[in-house]
N, C-alpha and C positions, 0 to 999 in steps of 0.2 A: 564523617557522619556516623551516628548511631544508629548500630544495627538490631532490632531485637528479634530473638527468637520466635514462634509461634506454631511452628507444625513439628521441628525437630528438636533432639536434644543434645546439650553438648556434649563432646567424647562419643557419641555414640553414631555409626557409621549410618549416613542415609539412605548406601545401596540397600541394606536390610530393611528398610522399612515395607519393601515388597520383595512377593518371591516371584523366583527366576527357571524361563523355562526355554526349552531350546523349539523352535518354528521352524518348519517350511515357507517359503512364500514365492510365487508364481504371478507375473503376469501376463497375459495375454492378450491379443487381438480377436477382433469380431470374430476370426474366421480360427478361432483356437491354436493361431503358432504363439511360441513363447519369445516373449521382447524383454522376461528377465524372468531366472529363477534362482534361490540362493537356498541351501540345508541348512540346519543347525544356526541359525540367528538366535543369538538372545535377546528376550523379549520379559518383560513383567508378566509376569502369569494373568493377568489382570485386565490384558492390552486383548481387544478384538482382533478380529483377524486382519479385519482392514487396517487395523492403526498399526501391525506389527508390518503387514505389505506396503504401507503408505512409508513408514521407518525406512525399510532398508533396501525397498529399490530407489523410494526417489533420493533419501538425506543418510544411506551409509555412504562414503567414500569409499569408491569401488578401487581405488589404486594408491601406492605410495605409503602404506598404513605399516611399519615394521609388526611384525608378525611375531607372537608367544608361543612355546607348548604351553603344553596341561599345566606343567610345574610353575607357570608363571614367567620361564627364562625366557630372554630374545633368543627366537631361532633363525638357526648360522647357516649361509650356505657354505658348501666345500670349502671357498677360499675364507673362510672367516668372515665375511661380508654379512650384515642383516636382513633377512628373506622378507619383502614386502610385500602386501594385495590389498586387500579391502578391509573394512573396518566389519566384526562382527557379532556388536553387542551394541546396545542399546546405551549401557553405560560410555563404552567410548564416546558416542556421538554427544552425548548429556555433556560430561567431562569436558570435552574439549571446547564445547561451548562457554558453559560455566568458567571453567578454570579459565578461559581467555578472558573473558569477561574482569572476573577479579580480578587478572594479573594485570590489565591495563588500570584497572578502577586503583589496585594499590601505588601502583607505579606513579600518578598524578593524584593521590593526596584524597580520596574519595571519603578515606572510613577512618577514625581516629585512631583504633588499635588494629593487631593482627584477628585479633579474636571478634571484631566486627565484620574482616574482610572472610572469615570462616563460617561466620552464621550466615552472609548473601549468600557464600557458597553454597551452604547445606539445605538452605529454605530454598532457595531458589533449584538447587538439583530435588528436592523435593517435590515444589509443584510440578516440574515437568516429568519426573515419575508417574507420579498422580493425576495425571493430565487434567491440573490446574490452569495451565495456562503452556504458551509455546508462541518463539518467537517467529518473522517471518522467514518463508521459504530461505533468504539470501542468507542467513546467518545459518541453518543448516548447512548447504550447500559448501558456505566458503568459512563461516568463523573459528580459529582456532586449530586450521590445518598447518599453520606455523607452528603456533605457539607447543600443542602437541605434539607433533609428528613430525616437524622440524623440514616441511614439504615445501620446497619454493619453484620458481620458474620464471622463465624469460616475463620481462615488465611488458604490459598491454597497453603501455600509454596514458596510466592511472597515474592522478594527480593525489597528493597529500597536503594537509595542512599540519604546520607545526601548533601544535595544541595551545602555546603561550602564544605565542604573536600572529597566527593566523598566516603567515609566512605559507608560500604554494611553492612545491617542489615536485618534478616527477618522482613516480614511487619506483623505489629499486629494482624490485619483483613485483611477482603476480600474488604474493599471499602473505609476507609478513602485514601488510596493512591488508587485509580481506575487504572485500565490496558485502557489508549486509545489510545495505539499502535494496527495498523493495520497489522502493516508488520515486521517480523523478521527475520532473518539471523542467524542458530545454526550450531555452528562446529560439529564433529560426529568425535572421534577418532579411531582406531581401537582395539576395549576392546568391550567386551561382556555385563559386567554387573556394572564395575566401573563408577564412575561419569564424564562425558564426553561423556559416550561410547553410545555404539549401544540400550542395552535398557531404559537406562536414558534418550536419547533423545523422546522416544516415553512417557515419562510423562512426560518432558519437552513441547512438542505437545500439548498433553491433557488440559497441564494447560494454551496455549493460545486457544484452537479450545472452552475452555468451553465461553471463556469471548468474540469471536467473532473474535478471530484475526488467522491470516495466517502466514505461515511459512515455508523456505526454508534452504535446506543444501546440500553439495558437500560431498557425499560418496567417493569420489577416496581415501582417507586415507584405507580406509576398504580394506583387503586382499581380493584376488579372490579367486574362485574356486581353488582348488587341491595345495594352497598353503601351506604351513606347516602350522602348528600350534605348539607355546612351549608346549606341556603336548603330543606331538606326535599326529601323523592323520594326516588328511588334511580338510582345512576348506570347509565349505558346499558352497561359493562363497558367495558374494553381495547381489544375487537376493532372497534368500531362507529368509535374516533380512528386505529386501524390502517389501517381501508380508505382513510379519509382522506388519510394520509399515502401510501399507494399509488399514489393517483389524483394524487397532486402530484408523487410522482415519477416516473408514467407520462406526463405532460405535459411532463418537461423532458430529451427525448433530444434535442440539437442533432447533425444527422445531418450528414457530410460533414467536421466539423472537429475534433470531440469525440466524446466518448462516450457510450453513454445514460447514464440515472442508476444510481449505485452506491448499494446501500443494502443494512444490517444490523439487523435487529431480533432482538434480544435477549431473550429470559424465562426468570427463575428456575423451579426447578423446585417450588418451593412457593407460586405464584404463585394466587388464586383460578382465573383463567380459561385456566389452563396446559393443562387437556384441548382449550378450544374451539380455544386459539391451536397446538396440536401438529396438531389435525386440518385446521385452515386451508386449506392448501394440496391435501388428498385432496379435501374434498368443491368445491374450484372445478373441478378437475378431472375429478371428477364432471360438474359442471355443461356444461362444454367437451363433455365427449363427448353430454351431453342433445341441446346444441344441434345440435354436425355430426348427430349420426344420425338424428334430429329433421326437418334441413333436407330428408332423403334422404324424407320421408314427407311431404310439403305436397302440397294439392291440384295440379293443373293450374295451375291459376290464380295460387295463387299462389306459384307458381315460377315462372313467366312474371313475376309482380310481382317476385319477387328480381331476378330476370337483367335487368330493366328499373331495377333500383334499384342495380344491381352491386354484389348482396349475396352475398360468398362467405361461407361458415361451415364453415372445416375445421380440421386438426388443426397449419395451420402457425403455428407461436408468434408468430410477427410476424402473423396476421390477424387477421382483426375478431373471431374468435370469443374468443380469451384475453386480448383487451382487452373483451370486455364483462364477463367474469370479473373476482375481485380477486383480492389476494397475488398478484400473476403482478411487481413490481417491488421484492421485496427478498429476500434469503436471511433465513431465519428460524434460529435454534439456541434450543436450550435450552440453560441455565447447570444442567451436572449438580455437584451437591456430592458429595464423600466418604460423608457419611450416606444421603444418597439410594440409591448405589450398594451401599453395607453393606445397608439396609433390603429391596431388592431382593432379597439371595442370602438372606436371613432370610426371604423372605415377610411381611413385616410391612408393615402400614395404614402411609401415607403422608399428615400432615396439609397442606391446604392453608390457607394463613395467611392474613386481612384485612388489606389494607392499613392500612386507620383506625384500628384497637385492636388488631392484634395475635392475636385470638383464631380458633382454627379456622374456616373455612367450612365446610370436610368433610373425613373422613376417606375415604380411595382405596388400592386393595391397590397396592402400590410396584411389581410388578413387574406387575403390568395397564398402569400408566401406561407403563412401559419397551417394552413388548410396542406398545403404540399409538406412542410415539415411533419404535419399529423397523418397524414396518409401514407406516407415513408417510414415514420416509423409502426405503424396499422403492418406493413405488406412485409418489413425485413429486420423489425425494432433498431433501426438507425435511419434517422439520428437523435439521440438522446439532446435533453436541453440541460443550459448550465445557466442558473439566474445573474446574470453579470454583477448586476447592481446590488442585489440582497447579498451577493459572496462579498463585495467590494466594503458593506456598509459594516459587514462583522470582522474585516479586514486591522488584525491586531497592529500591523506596522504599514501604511500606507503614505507616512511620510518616504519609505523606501522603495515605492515603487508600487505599481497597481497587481493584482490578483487576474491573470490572464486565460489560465487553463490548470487543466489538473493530469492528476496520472488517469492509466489507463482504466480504474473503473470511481474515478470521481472521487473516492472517498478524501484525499489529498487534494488541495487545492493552498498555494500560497504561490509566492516570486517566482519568477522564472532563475531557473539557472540556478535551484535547490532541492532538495531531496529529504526523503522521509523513512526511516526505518520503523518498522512496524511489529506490535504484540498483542496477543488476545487472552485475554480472560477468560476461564469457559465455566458462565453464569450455573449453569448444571452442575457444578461442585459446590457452589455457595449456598444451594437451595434443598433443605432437609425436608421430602415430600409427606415424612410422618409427621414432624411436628409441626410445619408447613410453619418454620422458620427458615429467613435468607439471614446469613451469616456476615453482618455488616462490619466487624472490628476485622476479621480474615479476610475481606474483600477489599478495605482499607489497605490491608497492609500489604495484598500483594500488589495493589495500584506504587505503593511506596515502592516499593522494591523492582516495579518491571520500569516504572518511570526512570529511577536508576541505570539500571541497566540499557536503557536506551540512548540516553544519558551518553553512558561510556559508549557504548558504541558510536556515536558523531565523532569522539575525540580516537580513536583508531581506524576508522574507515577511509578507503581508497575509494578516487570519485574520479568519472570517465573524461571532465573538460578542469581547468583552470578554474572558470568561473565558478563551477558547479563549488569546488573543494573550498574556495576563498568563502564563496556562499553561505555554504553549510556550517561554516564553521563559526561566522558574523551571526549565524540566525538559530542553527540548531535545532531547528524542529523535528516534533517525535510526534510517534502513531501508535499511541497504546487504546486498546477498545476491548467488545467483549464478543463471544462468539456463544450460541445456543438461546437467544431470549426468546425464541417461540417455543422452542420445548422447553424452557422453564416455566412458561406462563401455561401452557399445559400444562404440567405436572399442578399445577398452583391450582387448576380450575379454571384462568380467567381464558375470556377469548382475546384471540390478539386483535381485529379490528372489535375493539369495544372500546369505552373510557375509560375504563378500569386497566387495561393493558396499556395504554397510552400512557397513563399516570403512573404506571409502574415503572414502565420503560424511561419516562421522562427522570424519575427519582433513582434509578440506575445508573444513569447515563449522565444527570448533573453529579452524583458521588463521584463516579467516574472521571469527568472533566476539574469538578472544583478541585477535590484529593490533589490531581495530578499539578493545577497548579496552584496547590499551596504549598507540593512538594520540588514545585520546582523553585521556590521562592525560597524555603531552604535551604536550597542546594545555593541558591544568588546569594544568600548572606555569608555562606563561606566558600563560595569560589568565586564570584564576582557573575553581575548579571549577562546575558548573552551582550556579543560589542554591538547589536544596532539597539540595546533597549532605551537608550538614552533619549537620542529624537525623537524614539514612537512612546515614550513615555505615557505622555498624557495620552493618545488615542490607544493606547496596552489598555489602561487603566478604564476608560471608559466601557470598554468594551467589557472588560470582568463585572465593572457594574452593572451593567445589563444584563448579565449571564445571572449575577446576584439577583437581580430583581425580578426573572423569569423564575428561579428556585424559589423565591419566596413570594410567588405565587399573585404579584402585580398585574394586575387586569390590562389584557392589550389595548385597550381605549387609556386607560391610562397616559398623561403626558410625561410620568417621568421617566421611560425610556428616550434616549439619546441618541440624537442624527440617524433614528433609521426609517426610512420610507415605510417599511412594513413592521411592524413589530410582532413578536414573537408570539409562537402560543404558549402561557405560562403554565407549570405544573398543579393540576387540580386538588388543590390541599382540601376539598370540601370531601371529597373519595376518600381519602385519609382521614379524615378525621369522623364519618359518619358507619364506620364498619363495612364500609361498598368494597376494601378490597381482602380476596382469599389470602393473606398471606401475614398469619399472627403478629409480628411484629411490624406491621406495615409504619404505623407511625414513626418505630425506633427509624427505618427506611428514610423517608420524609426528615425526619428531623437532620439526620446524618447529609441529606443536600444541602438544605438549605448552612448547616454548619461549616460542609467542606468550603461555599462559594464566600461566604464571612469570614474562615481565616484566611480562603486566599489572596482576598482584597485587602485585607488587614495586613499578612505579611510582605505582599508585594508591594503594599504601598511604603512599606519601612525599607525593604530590600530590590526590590525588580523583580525581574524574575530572569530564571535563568535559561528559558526556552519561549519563543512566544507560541508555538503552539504544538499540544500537546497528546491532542487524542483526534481517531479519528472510528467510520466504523466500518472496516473490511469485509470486501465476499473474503469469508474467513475460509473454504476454500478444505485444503488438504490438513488441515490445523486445527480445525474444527470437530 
């Protein structure tokens, strides 16, 4: 592929393009101890304080790092050996990301010359200077601690794919193939101890919450309460394997370098034990308040025995009181369907279904359940809803299988048993608040260039099961979005719940998606489309029509949207074209949607495409 220039120049070094200053950075706890502090970091002179302390406590590599003096030389210990610690510049951590990046992308054929695979580098160490954009936590964390620093370790059980034939093999080590997937999607059959099942996925869990990444799964496979079981009894229900899996990713927050554990449980809403699992989270909360108000009433004595035990019991989420509680370490949703929601405005009985045969357990007035789900999340904001049917209908590949659950904060949603590495744009570079121009050919081109980059990362990445690596590699999906549009649209003037903010957002966000897959459809003409795009072809394609027809601004009464129960709200081109919105170029905006979602239908339908899906929109989090 052809790479072009746009922020840097050739021969000319792009650490210079900022200057370089040496930081303290410190962090601490409520109660002022320190949980990391490091001297002399280099940092962009340019970089706040937060983004210089968000840099090098959470994404330096604090170990393994072969170590320089002043002069530039490896410094030696006594026996001649390389003296190693942490990494302490900001360019290293850039660097090894970048350079891994390109060294995989040249390695399989990505960029036509050398001198393409120089300009990703240099744009792309660019924007992340300039904090243009930045990828997810897990590609900090792990990308390129090989390829630089030559750092390996005992294998964790990480599966690979071969990049040509999708071939799965355990991965050797823990870092030549790195994990910089953020977000993953595990099936959960109903089996106790075999591979699929109930406790396989909770080391499945482990081995992404070690390396920083997040993970979601739809329990409704799994039998309810008082259901048989083949060996006779009845099973203990849902919720008794749920605590379980709570208390394993309550134990895996690696504080200082990572994140805690990310996690998504999923239930249908015709699920047996969907009332217990929606109340979940109210009655530990419950339990949390027994205990603080509780402690406030103990004898003399033993409150004297507390404060001798250093037993606090209050209402702060990190104390010992919502860790003796459970559901306190996953977001919980219900999977609402179309019928459910009809059954609802009807007042009609709502059956809940056996797993084992199929047949009722009870019948439940439809809108009693809805009323508990909204009260529940009213009193502890869990449990969130996931529209089953409207995910299902914009469902790019559904000849391969249905849209079941998502990662842990929704914004990922496809197959089970796939994964999503993620990047952000940060709209607040694109947006010049003096001439209250947005810079759409530069927001174009870094959409080309992170889509790439995501890109490579599927074809290097270590993945925690079989399935997952075989998955990811069949399907390829990527998570490129933007971070800051409410302070863009302030700086703009507009308000964000107004129409004007909507319709900007909307013509952001289709640039956004179309670009991405019209870029992915280039990449399908010369590398060939991902290996499920064949069967889902025709419902790929449908689906980009749609997207077309929303950018260009097809009224939702409208019949020529296709197979969707709801259709969409389409982008208000009447705001664009009547000077309603604060943002001088707003039309060039507008026009650039509706363009990217026309070549991507145009090129995908000569080529495929090489990803079926490709953006999403992230709590962007520490990156933001």
């Amino acid at each position: 592929m052809k790479i072009q220039r746009r922020f840097t120049t050739a021969g000319e070094s792009v650490w210079n393009t900022v200057d370089w200053t040496s930081r303290s950075t410190k962090i601490t706890n409520a109660d002022g101890s320190i949980v990391f502090e490091m001297n002399n970091a280099e940092i962009p002179a340019d970089w706040s304080q937060l983004s210089a302390d968000i840099m090098v406590s959470k994404y330096f590599r604090k170990a393994g790092v072969p170590q320089t003096q002043e002069n530039g030389t490896p410094e030696l210990n006594e026996d001649g050996q390389a003296v190693t610690g942490p990494e302490s510049s900001a360019k290293q951590v850039i660097h090894r990301l970048v350079g891994c990046w390109r060294s995989w992308g040249e390695s399989h054929g990505y960029f036509d010359t050398p001198e393409d695979a120089e300009s990703f580098y240099d744009e792309l160490c660019w924007m992340m200077l300039h904090q243009v954009s930045a990828p997810n936590s897990p590609q900090w964390f792990n990308t390129g601690l090989n390829w630089a620093y030559g750092i390996s370790g005992p294998a964790q059980g990480h599966f690979v794919a071969d990049p040509e034939t999708g071939d799965v093999s355990l991965a050797d080590d823990a870092y030549s193939h790195p994990q910089p997937h953020a977000c993953f999607i595990q099936s959960v059959s109903d089996d106790l101890v075999n591979a699929g099942g109930i406790m396989d996925l909770w080391t499945r869990e482990a081995r992404l919450f070690k390396y920083g990444s997040g993970t979601g799964s739809n329990f409704s496979q799994v039998r309810g309460g008082e259901e048989p079981l083949s060996g006779g009894g009845k099973s203990s229900g849902l919720m008794s394997f749920l605590k379980i899996g709570d208390r394993a990713a309550g134990a895996i927050k690696s504080g200082g370098t990572t994140r805690r554990a990310a996690k998504m449980v999923c239930l249908d809403v015709d699920h047996p034990d969907i009332e217990e699992f929606v109340s979940w989270k109210v009655r530990e909360e419950l339990k949390v308040a027994a205990l603080v108000e509780g402690m406030k009433h103990l004898s003399p004595a033993q409150q004297q025995q507390a404060k001798d035990l250093d037993l606090v019991l209050d209402y702060d989420f990190n104390g010992e009181a919502y860790q003796t509680v459970a559901g306190q370490n996953s977001n919980n949703s219900v999977r609402l369907s179309h019928d459910f929601l009809e059954s609802v405005g009807r007042e009609e009985q709502w059956d809940l279904i056996r797993r084992t045969d199929g047949e009722v357990a009870k019948s439940i007035p439809a809108s009693g359940l809805w009323n508990t789900i909204c009260d529940a999340a009213w009193h502890c904001a869990d449990p969130g809803v996931q529209f089953d049917t409207s995910i299902n209908d914009w469902h790019t590949c559904p000849k391969s299988g249905r849209i079941n659950a998502s990662n842990p904060c929704s914004e990922y949603m496809f197959l089970d048993d796939t994964a999503c590495n993620l990047a952000s744009l940060n709209l607040l570079k694109f947006y010049n608040s003096d001439t209250r121009m947005f810079d759409v050919d530069s927001f174009e081109h870094a959409i080309r260039l992170w889509t790439i980059v995501l890109e490579i990362s599927v074809l290097m990445a270590a993945f925690p099961s079989e399935a997952i690596a075989h998955q990811s590699w069949k399907f390829r999906t990527l998570g490129l979005g933007f971070a800051n549009l409410g302070a863009m649209l302030m700086q703009a003037g507009i308000a964000y719940d107004s129409d004007a903010g909507r319709a900007v957002c909307g013509a952001i966000t289709a640039t956004l998606t179309g670009r991405s897959y019209a870029v992915s459809a280039e990449m399908a003409g010369e590398l060939g489309p991902f290996d499920g795009f064949a069967e889902n072809a025709e419902d790929m394609l449908r689906i980009i029509r749609n997207h077309s027809r929303a950018a260009n601004g097809i009224a939702r009464d409208s019949s020529e949207y296709e197979k969707l129960r709801l259709a969409p709200v389409p982008i208000n081109h009447a705001l664009f074209l009547d000077d309603s919105i604060n943002i001088n170029n707003a039309g060039d905006l507008l026009g650039r949607a509706v363009q990217a979602w026309d070549e991507a239908l145009d090129l995908g339908g000569r080529h495929g495409f090489r990803n079926p899906q490709l953006t999403v929109i992230p709590p962007t989090a520490t990156i933001s």
